[in-house]
C-alpha positions as CSV (number, residue, x, y, z in Angstrom):
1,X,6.3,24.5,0.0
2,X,6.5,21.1,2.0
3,X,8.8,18.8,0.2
4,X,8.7,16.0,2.9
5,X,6.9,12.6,1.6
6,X,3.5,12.1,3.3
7,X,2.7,8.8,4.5
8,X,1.1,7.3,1.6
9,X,4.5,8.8,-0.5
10,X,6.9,7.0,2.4
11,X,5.6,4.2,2.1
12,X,5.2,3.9,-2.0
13,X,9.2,4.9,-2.0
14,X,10.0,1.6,0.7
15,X,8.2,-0.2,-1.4
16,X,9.9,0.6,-5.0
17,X,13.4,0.6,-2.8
18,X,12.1,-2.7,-1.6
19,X,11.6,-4.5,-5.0
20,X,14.6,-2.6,-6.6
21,X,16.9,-3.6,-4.0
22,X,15.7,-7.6,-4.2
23,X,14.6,-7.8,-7.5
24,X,17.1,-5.4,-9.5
25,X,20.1,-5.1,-7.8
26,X,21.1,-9.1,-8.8
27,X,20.9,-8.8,-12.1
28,X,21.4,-5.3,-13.4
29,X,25.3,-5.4,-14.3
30,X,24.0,-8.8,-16.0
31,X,21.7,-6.9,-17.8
32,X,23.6,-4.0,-18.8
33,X,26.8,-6.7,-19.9
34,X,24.2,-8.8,-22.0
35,X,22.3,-5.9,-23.6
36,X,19.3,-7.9,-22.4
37,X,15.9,-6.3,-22.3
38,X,14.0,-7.3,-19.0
39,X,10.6,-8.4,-20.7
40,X,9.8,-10.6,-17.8
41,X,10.2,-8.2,-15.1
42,X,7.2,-6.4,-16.6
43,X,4.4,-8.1,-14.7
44,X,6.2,-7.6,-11.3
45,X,6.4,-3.9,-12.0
46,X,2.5,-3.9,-13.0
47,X,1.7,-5.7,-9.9
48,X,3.0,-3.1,-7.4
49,X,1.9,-0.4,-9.5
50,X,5.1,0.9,-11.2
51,X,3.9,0.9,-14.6
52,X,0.3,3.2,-13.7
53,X,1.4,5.5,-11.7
54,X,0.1,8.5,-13.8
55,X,-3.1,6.4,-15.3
56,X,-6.4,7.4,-13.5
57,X,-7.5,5.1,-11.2
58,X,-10.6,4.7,-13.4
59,X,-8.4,3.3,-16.1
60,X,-6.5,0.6,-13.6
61,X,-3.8,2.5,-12.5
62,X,-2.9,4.4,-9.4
63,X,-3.8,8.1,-10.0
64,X,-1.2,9.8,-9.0
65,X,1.3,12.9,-10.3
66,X,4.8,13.1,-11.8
67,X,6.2,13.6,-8.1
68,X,5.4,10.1,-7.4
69,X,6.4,9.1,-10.8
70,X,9.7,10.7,-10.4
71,X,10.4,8.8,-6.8
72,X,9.5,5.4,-8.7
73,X,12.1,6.1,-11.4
74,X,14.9,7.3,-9.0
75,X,14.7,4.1,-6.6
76,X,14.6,2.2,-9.7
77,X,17.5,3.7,-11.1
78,X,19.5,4.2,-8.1
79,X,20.0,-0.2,-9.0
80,X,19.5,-0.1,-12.6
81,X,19.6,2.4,-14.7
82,X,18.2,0.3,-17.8
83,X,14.7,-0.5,-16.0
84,X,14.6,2.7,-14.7
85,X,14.7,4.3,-18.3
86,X,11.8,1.3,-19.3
87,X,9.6,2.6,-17.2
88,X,10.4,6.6,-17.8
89,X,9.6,6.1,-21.3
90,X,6.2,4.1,-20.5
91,X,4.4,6.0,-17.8
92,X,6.1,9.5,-18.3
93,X,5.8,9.7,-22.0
94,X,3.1,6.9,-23.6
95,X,1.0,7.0,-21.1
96,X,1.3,10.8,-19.8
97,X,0.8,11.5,-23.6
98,X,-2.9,9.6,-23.8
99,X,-4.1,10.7,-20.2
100,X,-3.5,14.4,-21.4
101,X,-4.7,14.5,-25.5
102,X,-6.2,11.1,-25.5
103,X,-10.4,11.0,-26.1
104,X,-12.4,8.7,-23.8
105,X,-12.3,5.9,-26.3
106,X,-8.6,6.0,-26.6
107,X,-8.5,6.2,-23.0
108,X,-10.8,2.6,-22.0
109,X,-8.6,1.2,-25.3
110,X,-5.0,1.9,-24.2
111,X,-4.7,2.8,-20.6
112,X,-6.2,-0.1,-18.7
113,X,-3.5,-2.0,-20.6
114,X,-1.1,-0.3,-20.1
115,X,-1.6,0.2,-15.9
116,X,-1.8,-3.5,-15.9
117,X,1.6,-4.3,-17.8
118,X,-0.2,-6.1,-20.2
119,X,1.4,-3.5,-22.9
120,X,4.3,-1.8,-23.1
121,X,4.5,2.0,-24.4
122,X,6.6,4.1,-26.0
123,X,7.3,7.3,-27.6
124,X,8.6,7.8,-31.3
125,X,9.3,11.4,-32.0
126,X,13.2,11.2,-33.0
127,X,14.2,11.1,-36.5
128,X,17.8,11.1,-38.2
129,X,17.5,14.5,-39.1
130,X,14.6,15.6,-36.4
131,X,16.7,15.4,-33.1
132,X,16.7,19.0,-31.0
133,X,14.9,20.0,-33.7
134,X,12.1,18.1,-33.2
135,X,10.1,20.3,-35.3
136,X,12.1,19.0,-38.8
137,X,10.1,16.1,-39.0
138,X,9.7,13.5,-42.1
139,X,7.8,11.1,-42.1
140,X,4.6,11.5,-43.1
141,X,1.1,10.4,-42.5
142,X,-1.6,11.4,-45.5
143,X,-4.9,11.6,-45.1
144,X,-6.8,9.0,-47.3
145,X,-10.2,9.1,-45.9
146,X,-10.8,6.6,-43.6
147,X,-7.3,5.5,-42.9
148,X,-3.8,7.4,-42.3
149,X,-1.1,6.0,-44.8
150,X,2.3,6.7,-42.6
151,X,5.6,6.4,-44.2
152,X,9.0,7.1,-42.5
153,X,11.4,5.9,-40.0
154,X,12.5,7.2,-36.4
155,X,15.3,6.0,-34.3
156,X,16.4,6.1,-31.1
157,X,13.4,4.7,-29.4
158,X,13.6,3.4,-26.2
159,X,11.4,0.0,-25.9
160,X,11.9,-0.2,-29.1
161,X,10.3,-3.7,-30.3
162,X,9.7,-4.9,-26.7
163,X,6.7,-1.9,-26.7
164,X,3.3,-2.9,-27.4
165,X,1.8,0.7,-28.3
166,X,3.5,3.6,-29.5
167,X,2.8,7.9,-29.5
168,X,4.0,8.3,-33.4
169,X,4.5,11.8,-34.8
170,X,4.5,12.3,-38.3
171,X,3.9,15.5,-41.1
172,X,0.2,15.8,-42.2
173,X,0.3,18.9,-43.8
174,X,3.7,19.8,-45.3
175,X,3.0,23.5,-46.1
176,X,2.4,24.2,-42.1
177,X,5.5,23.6,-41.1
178,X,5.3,22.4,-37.3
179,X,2.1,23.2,-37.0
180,X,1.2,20.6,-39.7
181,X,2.8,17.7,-37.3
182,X,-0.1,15.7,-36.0
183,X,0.1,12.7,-33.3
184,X,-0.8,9.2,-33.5
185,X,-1.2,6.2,-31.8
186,X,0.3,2.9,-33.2
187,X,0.4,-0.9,-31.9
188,X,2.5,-3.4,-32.5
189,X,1.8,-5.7,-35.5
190,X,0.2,-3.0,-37.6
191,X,0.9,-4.2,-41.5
192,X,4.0,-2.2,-42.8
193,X,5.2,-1.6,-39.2
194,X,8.6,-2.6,-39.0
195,X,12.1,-2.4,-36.9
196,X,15.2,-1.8,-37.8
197,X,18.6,-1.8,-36.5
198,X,19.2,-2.3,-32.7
199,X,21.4,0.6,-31.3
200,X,24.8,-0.5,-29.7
201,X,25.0,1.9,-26.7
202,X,28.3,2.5,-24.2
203,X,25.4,2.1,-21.1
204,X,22.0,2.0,-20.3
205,X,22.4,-1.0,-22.7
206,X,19.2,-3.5,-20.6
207,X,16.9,-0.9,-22.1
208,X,16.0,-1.6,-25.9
209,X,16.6,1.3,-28.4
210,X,15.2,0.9,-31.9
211,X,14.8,1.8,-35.2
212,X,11.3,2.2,-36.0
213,X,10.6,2.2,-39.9
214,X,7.3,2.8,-41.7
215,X,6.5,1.6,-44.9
216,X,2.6,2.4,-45.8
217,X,1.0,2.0,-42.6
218,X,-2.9,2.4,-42.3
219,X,-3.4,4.1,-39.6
220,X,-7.1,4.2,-38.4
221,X,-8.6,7.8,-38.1
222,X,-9.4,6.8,-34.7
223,X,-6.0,6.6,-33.9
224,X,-5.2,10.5,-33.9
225,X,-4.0,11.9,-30.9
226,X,-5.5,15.2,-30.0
227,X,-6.3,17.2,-33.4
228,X,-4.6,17.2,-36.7
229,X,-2.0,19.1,-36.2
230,X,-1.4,19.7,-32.8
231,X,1.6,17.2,-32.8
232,X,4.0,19.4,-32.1
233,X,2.7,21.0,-29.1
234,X,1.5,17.5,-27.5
235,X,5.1,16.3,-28.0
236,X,6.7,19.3,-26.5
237,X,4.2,19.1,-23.2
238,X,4.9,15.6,-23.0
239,X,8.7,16.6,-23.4
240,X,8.3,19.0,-20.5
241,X,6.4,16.4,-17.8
242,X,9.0,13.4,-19.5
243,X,12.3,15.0,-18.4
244,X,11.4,15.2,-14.7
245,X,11.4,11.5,-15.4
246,X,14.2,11.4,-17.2
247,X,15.8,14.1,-14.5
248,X,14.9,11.7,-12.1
249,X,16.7,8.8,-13.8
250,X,19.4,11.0,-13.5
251,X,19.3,11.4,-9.6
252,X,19.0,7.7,-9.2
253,X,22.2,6.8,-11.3
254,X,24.2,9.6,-8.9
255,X,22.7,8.3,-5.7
256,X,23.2,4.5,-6.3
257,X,26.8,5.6,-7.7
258,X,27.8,7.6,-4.1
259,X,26.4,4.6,-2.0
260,X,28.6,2.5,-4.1
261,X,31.7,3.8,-3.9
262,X,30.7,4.7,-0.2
263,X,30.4,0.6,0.6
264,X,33.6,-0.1,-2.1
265,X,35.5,3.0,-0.3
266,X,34.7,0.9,3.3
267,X,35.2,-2.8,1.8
268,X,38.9,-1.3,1.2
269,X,39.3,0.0,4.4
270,X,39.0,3.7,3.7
271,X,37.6,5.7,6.3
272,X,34.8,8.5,5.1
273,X,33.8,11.6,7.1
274,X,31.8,14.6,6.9
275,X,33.0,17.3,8.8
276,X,30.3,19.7,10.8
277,X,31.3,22.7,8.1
278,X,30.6,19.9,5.7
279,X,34.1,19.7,5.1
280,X,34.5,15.7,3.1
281,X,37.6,13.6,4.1
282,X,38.9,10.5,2.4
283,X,41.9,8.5,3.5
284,X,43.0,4.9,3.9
285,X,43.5,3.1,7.2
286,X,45.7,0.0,8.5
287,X,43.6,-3.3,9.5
288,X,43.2,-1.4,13.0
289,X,41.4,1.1,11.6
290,X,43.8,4.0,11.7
291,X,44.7,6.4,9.3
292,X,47.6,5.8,7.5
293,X,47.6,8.5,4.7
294,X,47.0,12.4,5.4
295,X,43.7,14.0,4.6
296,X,44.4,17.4,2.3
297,X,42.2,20.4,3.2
298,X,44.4,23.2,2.1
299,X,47.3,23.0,-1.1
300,X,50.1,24.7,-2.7
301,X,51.4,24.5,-6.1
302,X,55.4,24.6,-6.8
303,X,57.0,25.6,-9.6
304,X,59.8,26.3,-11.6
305,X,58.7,27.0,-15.2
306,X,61.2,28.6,-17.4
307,X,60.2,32.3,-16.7
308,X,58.9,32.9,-20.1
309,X,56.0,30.8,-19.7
310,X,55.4,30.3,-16.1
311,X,53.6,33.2,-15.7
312,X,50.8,31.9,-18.4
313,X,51.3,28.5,-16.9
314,X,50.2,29.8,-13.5
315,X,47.3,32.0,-15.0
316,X,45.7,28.9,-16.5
317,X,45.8,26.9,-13.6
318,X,44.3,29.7,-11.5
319,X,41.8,30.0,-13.4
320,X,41.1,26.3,-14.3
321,X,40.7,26.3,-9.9
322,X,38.6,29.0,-10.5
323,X,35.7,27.3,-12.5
324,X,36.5,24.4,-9.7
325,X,35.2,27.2,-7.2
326,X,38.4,27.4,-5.5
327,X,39.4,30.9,-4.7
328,X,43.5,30.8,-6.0
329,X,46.1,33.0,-4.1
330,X,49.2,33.5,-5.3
331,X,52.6,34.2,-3.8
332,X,56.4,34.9,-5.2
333,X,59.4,33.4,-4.3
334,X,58.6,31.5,-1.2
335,X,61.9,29.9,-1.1
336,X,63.8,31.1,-3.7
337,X,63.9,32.7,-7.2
338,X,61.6,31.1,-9.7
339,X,59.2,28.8,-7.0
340,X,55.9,30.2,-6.6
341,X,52.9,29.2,-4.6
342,X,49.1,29.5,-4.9
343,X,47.4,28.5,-2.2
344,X,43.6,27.9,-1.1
345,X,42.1,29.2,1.9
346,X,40.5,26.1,4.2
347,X,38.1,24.1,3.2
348,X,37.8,26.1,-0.3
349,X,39.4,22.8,-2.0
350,X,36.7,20.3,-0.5
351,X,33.5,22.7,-0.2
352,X,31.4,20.9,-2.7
353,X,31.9,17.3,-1.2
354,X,33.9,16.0,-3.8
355,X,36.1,13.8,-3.1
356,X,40.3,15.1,-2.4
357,X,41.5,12.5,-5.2
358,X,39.7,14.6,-8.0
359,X,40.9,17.6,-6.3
360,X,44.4,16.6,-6.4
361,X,44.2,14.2,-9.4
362,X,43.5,17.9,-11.3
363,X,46.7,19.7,-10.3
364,X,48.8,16.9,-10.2
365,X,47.5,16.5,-13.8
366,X,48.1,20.4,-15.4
367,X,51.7,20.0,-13.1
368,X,53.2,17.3,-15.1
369,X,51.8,18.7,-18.2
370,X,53.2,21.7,-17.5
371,X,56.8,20.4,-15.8
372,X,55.8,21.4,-12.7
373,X,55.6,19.8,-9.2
374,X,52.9,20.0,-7.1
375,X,52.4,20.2,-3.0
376,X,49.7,19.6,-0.8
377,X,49.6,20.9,2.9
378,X,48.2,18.8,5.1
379,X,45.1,19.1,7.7
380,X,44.7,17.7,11.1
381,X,42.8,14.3,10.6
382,X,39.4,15.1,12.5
383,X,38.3,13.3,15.9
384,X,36.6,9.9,14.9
C-alpha cells in the first residue's frame, strides 16, 4: 500500500496547514483560556471545504473518504485542538452518519447544509449511565403514529448548543434490548428540545460540550435514521469511521506539541539533534552556540540502601526501566561494599526519541524516593 499523498491530497493538506497556521494559531490559547466556542470561524471552514469533506459532491460537499478527513483534522489540531474536535464531531460523525443510513430525502434535507456551514452537526449517543456501554440506553422515543414522542437527556455532546442538527439515539422498544435502539435525526429549535448544563473541562475547552435534555419531543417519522431499531449498529459503524477522526485529533495535538517545544527548546538556546542511529540529544548551549551541559546516552544507578531492602529497591527500578524498554544490567560492589550499579547498554536509554530529561527525571525520581543517589555516564557530544 502507497501511503504517500497524491497531488490533489498535497495540496488539500497546504491548504488546511495554510488556514490553520493564519487563521488558528492566533487565537487558539485565547480560545481554550476563554472556553469560547468559535461560531464565526464556521463559514471560513465551509468555504475551503473543511466541513464537506465526506458529503457527496452531489449534496455540496467535496466527496471524499476518511483519509482526507483525517489530514483535515490533524492540521487543524496540530494549532487547535478545540476546532479540530468541532469539526471531527460534524463531518466524521453527523454527517458520516446521514451519508451512510440516511434515505434520499434526508440526504437533499441535511447534507447540502451541512457541506455549506450553514448548519452545524452533532452526535448525541452518551448518557449518564450509557457511556462504554453504549448499549444501556434511556431515553426513549415512543411511537405515537405520526410523530416520535422522545424523552431523556444525554451529555457530553460536543457542539452542544452551537449544532444546528443532531444524530439522536433513543430506546423504541424496551423489551429488545440494543436491538430495540433506533436513530433519529433532530434540529435545533424542536419544542421540548432543551440544553442543560455546560461542561467545565481541564482542555479542549473552545469546543462546546453539552447537556442535551428531552422533555416530549415530536419527532417526525420522517426523521428516523435507517430502520427502527437499527440504532445500535448505525452508532457503532459511525463509532468505528469517528475515531480515525478522533485518532487523528490525537496525532495533531502530538505533532503541534513536538514542533513546540522544538521552537521553545531553540528560543532558549538548546541545541536538538538526531543522531544517524536515531539516537535524540538535548542540551543547552552558551550565546555562542556551544554546549555547555553533557548529553547522557548511557547511566548508572548508585546506591547504598540498608541491605534489607536494597535488593527490592533495585528489583523495582529494574523493572520499572524495563516497561521504559531499557534493558537493566546489574553489577555488585563497584567500589565498595553496599554500592551497586545497573547500567544500560548505548543508546538503549534514548531509543524511542524521548527526550534525556524524562529519562533521567524517572530515576532521579525512584532515587530520592528510595534514599538513593543516582549517576549518569556521559556520551561524547556528536559532530554538529
Amino acid at each position: 500500500m502507497d501511503f504517500k499523498l497524491n497531488e490533489e491530497q498535497q495540496l488539500m493538506r497546504d491548504m488546511f496547514r495554510e488556514y490553520a497556521q493564519k487563521e488558528l494559531k492566533a487565537i487558539a490559547a485565547k480560545l481554550d483560556e476563554e472556553e469560547h466556542f468559535p461560531i464565526e470561524l464556521i463559514p471560513q471552514m465551509a468555504e475551503i471545504g473543511l466541513l464537506g469533506i465526506p458529503v457527496p459532491d452531489d449534496f455540496g460537499g467535496i466527496g471524499l473518504g476518511a483519509f482526507e478527513n483525517a489530514m483535515a483534522i490533524e492540521e487543524l489540531s496540530k494549532v487547535c485542538a478545540s476546532t479540530g474536535a468541532t469539526i471531527c464531531m460534524h463531518s466524521a460523525f453527523c454527517c458520516d452518519s446521514i451519508v451512510a443510513f440516511g434515505t434520499d430525502e434526508q440526504k437533499e434535507a441535511y447534507l447540502p447544509v451541512l457541506a455549506s456551514g450553514e448548519k452545524l452537526g452533532a452526535f448525541a449517543l452518551t448518557e449518564p449511565g450509557a457511556g462504554s456501554d453504549a448499549a444501556a440506553q434511556k431515553a426513549t422515543a415512543e411511537d405515537k403514529g405520526d410523530h416520535y414522542l422522545l424523552n431523556g437527556n444525554k451529555i457530553f455532546i460536543s457542539n452542544g448548543s452551537y449544532a444546528d442538527i443532531y444524530i439522536v439515539f433513543a430506546v423504541t422498544d424496551k423489551a429488545a434490548g440494543r436491538n430495540g435502539i433506533s436513530a433519529f435525526i433532530l434540529e435545533k429549535g424542536m419544542e421540548g428540545f432543551e440544553f442543560g448544563s455546560k461542561e467545565k473541562k481541564m482542555g479542549i475547552r473552545g469546543s462546546a460540550t453539552y447537556e442535551l435534555i428531552f422533555r416530549d419531543v415530536k419527532v417526525p417519522k420522517e426523521n428516523l435514521l435507517g430502520k427502527e431499531g437499527e440504532g445500535f449498529k448505525i452508532a457503532m459503524a459511525t463509532l468505528d469511521g469517528g475515531r480515525i477522526g478522533v485518532a487523528a485529533q490525537a496525532l495533531g495535538i502530538a505533532q503541534g506539541a513536538y514542533e513546540n517545544a522544538l521552537a521553545y527548546a531553540k528560543e532558549r538556546g538548546v541545541k536538538v539533534n538526531f543522531g544517524a542511529e536515531n539516537d535524540f540529544y538535548l542540551f543547552r548551549t552558551d550565546e555562542e552556540g556551544e554546549p555547555t551541559d553533557i548529553p547522557f546516552d548511557s547511566a548508572g544507578f548508585l546506591d547504598e540502601a540498608p541491605e534489607d531492602r536494597g535488593e527490592d529497591v533495585r528489583r523495582d527500578i529494574c523493572l520499572t526501566l524495563e516497561a521504559m524498554g531499557i534493558e537493566p544490567q546489574y553489577s555488585q560492589h563497584i567500589s565498595g561494599p553496599g554500592q551497586n550499579r545497573i547500567d544500560f547498554a548505548p543508546g538503549q536509554a534514548l531509543a524511542c526519541a524521548d527526550n534525556v530529561i524524562t529519562f533521567r527525571s524517572v530515576v532521579k525520581m525512584m532515587a530520592v524516593r528510595n534514599g538513593l543517589w543516582a549517576a549518569f555516564s556521559p556520551k561524547p557530544i556528536p559532530d554538529q
